[in-house]
KEKE-3310 file (N, C-alpha, C; in steps of 0.2 Angstrom, whole numbers, plus 5000, padded with zeros to 4 digits):
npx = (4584:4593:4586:4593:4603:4594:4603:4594:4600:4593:4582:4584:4572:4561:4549:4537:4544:4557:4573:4573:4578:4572:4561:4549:4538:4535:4546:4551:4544:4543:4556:4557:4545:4546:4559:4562:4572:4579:4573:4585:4588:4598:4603:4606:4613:4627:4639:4634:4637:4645:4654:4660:4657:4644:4645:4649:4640:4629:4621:4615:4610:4600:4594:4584:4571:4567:4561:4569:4584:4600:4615:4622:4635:4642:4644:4650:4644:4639:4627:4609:4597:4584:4586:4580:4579:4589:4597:4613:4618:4612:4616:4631:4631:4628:4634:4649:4646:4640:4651:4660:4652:4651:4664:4666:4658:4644:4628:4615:4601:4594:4585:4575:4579:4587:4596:4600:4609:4619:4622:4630:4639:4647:4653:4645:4634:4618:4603:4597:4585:4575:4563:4563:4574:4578:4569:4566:4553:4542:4545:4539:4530:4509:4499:4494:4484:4481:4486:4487:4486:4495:4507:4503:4504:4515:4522:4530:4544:4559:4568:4584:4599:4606:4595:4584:4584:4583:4571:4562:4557:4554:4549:4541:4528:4531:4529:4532:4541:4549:4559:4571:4587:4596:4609:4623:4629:4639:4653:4657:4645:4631:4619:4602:4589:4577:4566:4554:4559:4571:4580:4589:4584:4585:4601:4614:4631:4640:4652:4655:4649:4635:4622:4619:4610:4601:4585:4576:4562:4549:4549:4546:4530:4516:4519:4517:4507:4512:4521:4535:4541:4542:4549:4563:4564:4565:4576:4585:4585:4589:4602:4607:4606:4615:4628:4628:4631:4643:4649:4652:4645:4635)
npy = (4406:4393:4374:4361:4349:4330:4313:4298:4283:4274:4257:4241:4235:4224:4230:4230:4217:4224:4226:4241:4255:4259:4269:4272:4284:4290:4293:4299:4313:4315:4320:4333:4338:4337:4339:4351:4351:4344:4330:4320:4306:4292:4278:4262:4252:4242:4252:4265:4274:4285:4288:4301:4311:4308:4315:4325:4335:4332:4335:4328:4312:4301:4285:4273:4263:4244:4232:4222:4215:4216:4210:4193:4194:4203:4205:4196:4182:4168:4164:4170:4168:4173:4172:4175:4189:4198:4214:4215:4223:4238:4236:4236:4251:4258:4253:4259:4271:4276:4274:4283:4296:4295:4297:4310:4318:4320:4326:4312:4302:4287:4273:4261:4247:4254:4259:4246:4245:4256:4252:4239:4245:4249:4240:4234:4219:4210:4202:4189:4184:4191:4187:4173:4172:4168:4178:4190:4200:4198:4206:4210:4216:4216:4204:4211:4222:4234:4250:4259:4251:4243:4250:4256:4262:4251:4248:4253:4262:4266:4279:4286:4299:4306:4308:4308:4320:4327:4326:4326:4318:4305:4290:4285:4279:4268:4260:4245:4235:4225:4211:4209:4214:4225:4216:4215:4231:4242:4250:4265:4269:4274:4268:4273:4272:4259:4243:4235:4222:4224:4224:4236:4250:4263:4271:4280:4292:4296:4302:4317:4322:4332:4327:4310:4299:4283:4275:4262:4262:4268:4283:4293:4289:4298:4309:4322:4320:4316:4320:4321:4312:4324:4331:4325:4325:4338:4342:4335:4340:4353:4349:4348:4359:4365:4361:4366:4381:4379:4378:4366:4358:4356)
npz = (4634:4632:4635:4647:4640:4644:4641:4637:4637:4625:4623:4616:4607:4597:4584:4575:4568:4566:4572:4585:4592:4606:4618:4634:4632:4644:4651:4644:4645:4660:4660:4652:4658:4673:4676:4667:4657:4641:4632:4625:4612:4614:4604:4604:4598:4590:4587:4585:4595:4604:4618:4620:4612:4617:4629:4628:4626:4635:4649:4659:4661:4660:4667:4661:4665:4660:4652:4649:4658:4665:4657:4668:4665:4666:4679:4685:4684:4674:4668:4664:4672:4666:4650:4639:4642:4641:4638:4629:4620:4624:4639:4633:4630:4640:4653:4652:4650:4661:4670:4664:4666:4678:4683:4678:4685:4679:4682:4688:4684:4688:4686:4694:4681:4677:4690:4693:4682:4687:4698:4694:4685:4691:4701:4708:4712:4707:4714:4703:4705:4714:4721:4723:4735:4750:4765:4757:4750:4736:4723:4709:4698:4700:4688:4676:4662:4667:4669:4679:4690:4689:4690:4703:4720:4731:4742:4758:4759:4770:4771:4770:4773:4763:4753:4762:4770:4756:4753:4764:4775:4782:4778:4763:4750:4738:4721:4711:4701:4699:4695:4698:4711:4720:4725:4730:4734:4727:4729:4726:4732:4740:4752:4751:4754:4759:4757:4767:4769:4769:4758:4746:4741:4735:4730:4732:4723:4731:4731:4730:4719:4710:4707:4709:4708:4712:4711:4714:4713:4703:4698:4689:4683:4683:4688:4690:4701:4713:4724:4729:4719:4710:4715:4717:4702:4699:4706:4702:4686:4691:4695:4681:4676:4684:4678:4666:4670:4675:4663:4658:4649:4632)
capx = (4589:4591:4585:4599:4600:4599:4602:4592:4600:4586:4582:4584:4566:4557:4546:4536:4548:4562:4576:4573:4578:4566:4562:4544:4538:4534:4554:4554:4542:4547:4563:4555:4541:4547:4566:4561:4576:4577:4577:4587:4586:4604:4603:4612:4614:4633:4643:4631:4634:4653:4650:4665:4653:4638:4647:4651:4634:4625:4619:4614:4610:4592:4595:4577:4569:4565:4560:4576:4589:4609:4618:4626:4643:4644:4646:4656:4639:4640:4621:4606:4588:4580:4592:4575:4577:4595:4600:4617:4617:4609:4624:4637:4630:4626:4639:4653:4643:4640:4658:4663:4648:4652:4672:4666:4653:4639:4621:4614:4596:4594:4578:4574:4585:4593:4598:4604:4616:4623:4625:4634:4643:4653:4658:4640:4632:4612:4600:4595:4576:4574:4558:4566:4579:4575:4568:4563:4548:4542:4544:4537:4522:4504:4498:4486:4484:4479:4493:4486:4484:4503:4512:4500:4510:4514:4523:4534:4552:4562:4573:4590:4606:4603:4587:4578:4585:4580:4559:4560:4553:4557:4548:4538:4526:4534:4527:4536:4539:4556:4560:4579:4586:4602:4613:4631:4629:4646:4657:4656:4636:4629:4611:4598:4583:4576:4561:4555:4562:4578:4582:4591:4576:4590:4608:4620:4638:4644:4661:4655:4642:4629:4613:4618:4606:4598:4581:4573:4554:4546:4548:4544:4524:4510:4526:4515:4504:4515:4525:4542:4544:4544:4554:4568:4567:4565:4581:4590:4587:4591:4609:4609:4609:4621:4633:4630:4633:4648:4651:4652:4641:4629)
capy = (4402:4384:4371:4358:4343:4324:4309:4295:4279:4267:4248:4235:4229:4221:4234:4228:4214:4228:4227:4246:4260:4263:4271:4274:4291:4294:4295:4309:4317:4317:4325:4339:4343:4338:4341:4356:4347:4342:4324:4316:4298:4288:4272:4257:4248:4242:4256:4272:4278:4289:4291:4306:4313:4310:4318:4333:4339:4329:4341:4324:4304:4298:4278:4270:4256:4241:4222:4217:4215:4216:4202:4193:4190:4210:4204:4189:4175:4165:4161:4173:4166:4172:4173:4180:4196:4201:4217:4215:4230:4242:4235:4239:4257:4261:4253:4263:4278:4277:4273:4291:4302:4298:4301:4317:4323:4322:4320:4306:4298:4279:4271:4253:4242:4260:4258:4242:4246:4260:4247:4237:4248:4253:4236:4227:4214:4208:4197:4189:4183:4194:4182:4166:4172:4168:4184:4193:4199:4196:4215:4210:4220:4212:4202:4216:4225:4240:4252:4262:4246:4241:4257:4256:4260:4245:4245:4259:4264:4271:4284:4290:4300:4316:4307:4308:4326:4331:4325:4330:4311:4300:4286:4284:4273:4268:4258:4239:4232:4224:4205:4207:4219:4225:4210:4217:4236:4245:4252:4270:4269:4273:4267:4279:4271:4253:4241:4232:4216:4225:4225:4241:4253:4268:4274:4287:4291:4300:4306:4324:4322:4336:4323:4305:4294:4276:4272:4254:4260:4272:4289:4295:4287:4300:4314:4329:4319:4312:4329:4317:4311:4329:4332:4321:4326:4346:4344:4333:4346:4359:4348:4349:4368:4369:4360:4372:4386:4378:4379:4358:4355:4364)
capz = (4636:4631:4642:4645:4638:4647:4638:4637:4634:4621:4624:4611:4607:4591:4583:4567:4565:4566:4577:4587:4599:4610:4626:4634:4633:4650:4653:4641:4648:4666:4660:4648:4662:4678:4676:4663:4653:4633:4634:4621:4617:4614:4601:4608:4591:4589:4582:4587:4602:4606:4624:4621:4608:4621:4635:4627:4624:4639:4654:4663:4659:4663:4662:4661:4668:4654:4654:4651:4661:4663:4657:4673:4666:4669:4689:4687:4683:4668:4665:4666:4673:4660:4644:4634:4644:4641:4630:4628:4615:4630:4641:4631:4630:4647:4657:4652:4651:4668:4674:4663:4669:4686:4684:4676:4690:4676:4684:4684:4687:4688:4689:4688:4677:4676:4697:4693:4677:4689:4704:4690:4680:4699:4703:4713:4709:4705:4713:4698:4703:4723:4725:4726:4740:4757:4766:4751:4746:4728:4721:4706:4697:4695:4679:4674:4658:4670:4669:4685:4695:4688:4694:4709:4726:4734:4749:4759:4759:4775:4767:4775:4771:4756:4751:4767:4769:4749:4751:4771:4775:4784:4773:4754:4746:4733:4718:4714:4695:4698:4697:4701:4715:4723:4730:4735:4734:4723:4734:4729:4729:4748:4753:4754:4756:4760:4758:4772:4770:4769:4749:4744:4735:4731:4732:4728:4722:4737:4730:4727:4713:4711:4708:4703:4711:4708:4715:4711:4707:4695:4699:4683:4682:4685:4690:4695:4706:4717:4726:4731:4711:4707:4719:4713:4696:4699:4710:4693:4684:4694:4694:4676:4672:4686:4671:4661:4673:4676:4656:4656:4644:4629)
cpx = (4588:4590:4593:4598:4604:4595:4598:4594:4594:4587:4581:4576:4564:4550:4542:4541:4554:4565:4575:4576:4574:4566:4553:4543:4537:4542:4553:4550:4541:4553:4561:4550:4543:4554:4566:4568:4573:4580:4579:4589:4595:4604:4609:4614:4622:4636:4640:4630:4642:4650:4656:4660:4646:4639:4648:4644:4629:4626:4618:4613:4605:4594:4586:4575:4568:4563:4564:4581:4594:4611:4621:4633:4647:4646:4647:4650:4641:4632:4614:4599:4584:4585:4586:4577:4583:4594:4606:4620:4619:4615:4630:4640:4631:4630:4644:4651:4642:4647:4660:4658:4650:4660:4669:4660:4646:4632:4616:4606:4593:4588:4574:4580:4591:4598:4600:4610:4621:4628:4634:4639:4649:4655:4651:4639:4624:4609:4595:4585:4576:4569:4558:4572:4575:4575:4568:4556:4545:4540:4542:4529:4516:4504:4493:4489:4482:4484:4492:4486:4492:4507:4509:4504:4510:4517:4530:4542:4556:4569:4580:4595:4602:4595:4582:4579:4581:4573:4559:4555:4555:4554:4541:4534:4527:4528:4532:4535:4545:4556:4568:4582:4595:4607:4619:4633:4640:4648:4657:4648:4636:4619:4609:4590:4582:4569:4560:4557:4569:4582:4583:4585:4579:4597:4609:4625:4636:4651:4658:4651:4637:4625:4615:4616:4601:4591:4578:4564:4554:4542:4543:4533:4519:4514:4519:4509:4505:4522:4534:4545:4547:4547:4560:4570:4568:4575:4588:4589:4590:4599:4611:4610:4614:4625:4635:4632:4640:4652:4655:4649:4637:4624)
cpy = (4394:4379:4365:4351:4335:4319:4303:4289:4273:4260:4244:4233:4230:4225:4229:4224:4217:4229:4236:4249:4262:4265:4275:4282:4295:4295:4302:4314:4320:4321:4333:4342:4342:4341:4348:4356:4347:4336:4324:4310:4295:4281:4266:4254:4248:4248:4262:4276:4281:4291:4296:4311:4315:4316:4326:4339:4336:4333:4334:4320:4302:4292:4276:4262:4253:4236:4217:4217:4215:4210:4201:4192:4195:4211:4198:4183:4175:4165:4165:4167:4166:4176:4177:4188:4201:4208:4219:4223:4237:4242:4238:4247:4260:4261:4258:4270:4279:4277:4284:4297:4301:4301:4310:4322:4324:4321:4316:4304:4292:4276:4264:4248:4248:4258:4252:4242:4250:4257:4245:4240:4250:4250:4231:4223:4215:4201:4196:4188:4184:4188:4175:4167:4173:4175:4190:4194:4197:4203:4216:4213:4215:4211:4205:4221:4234:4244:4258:4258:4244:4245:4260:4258:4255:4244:4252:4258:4268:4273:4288:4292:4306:4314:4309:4318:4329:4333:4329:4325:4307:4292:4288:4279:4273:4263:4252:4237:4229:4216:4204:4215:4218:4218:4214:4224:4240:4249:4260:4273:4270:4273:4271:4278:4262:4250:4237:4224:4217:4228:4235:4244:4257:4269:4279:4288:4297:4303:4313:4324:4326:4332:4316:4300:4290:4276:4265:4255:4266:4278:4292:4295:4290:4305:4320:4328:4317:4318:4323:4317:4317:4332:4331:4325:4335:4345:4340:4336:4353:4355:4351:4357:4371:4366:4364:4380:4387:4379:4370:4353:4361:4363)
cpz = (4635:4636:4642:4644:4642:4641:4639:4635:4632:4626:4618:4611:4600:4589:4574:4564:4563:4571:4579:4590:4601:4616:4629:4636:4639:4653:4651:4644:4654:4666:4657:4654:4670:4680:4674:4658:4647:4634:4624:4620:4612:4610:4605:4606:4593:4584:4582:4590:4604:4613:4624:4620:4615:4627:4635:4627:4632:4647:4661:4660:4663:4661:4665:4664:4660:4656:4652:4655:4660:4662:4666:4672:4668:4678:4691:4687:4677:4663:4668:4668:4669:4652:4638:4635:4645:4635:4631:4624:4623:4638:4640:4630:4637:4651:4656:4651:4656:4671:4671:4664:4676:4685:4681:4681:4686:4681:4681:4688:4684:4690:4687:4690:4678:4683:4694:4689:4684:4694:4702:4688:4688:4702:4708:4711:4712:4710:4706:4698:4713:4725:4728:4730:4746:4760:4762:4749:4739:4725:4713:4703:4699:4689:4679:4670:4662:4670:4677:4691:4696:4693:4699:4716:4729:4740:4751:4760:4765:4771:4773:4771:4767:4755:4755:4768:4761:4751:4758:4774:4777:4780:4768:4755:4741:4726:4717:4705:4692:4700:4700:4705:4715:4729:4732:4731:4732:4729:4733:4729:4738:4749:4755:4754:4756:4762:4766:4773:4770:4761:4749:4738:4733:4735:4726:4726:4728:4735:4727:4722:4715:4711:4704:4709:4707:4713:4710:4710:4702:4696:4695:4680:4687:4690:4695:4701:4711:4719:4727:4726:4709:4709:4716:4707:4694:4702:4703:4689:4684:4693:4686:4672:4677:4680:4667:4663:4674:4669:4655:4651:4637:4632)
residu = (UNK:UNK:UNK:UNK:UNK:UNK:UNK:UNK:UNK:UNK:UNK:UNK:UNK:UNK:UNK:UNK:UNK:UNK:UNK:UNK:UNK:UNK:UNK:UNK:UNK:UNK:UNK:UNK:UNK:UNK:UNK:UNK:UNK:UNK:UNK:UNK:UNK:UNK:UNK:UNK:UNK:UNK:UNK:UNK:UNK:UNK:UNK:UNK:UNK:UNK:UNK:UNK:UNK:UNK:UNK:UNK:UNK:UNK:UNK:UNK:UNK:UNK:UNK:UNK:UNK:UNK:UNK:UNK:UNK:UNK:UNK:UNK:UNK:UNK:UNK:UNK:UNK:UNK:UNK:UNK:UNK:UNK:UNK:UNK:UNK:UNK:UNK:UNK:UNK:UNK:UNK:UNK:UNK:UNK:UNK:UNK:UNK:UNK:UNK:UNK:UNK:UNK:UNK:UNK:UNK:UNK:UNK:UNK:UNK:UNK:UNK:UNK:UNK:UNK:UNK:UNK:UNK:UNK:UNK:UNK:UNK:UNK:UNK:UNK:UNK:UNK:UNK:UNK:UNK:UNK:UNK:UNK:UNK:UNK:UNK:UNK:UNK:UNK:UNK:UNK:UNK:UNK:UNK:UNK:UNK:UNK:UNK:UNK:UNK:UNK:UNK:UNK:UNK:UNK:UNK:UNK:UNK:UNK:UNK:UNK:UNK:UNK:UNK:UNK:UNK:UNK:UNK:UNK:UNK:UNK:UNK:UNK:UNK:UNK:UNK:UNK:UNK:UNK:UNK:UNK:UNK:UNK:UNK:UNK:UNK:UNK:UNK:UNK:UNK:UNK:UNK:UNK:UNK:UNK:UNK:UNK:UNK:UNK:UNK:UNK:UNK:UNK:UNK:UNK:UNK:UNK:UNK:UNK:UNK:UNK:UNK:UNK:UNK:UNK:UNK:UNK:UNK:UNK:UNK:UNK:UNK:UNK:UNK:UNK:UNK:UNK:UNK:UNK:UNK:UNK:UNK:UNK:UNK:UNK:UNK:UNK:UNK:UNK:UNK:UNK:UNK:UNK:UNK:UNK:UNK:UNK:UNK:UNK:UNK:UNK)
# end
């Protein structure tokens, strides 16, 4: 039986002086061993991407974390914080790919940047830089080449609503590698877990959606050590071969 396939939408980044697609391999591999998924990855280039095309073959939609960020004119700002960290490109992909996965009940898991496109793409809005807002932590990673120290856990999460029910947990430790957070949570998104300073760490679409959930750290990093993450992405793919059960997808 074929496995079923989530998509991946890429990131814009500078390869050998070559504008790219990219996407870090630990996504793909969270989806192939923890979901038991066939990730597929999505170009973001202008003129690449038919999200009818993508939707027709796509079992689920893995949006990734990056080190860029959403533009803010996407939630009504003019002027981002840091204008280096935009991909505009990555944008023009995602958002509207999230608006017609959710209309279509596709699943969905958002993680990151990804959690933040989703917020967006559904009407919220972005704190641009969480550590300079009063009563905020600063949820930004370490400056360390260490990538075990990086994606380190850093501080816990009280989990409520499906989420706390899924894990069977009242709170996580989660890991932290995020300079900009949820500010005015989209209307059909409902909180399902929260740092201790308050900042939203995940939500969900709640209108009937098999699996389309945003968390803000990084499920995905060092999956089968960590029983929650594989958690998560066992039950994202359990959504995604319902799709095909349902004859929704290939």
């Amino acid at each position: 039986m074929s496995r079923p396939v989530v998509v991946i939408p890429c990131s814009t980044e500078t390869v050998s002086g070559l504008i790219s697609d990219t996407v870090g391999r630990k996504y793909c591999a969270a989806v192939a061993e923890g979901s038991e998924c066939q990730p597929l990855l999505l170009p973001v280039g202008k003129g690449l991407s038919d999200i009818g095309s993508v939707l027709a073959i796509a079992s689920g939609i893995l949006l990734t974390g990056a080190i860029s960020n959403v533009h803010p004119e996407n939630y009504g700002l003019e002027e981002p914080v840091l204008p280096e960290a935009i991909d505009r490109d990555r944008d023009a992909v995602t958002l509207p790919l999230i608006r017609a996965a959710v209309e279509r009940k596709v699943p969905i898991m958002a993680i990151c940047r990804g959690f933040q496109e989703l917020n967006v793409a559904l009407g919220g809005s972005l704190h641009q830089a969480v550590h300079t807002v009063e009563g905020f932590a600063d949820h930004r990673e370490p400056k360390v080449t260490d990538f075990d120290v990086m994606f380190a856990p850093r501080h816990p999460v009280t989990l409520t609503g499906e989420l706390k029910t899924w894990l069977g947990q009242d709170r996580i430790i989660v890991n932290s590698l995020h300079g900009q957070g949820i500010r005015d949570l989209a209307k059909p998104l409902v909180a399902e877990a929260f740092a201790e300073d308050g900042l939203v760490e995940a939500a969900r679409v709640a209108a009937g959606n098999p699996f389309s959930l945003g968390v803000q750290w990084h499920p995905e990093w060092q999956l089968r050590s960590n029983p929650a993450s594989l958690a998560l992405f066992r039950r994202f793919g359990d959504a995604a071969r319902g799709m095909i059960a349902k004859g929704q997808a290939a």
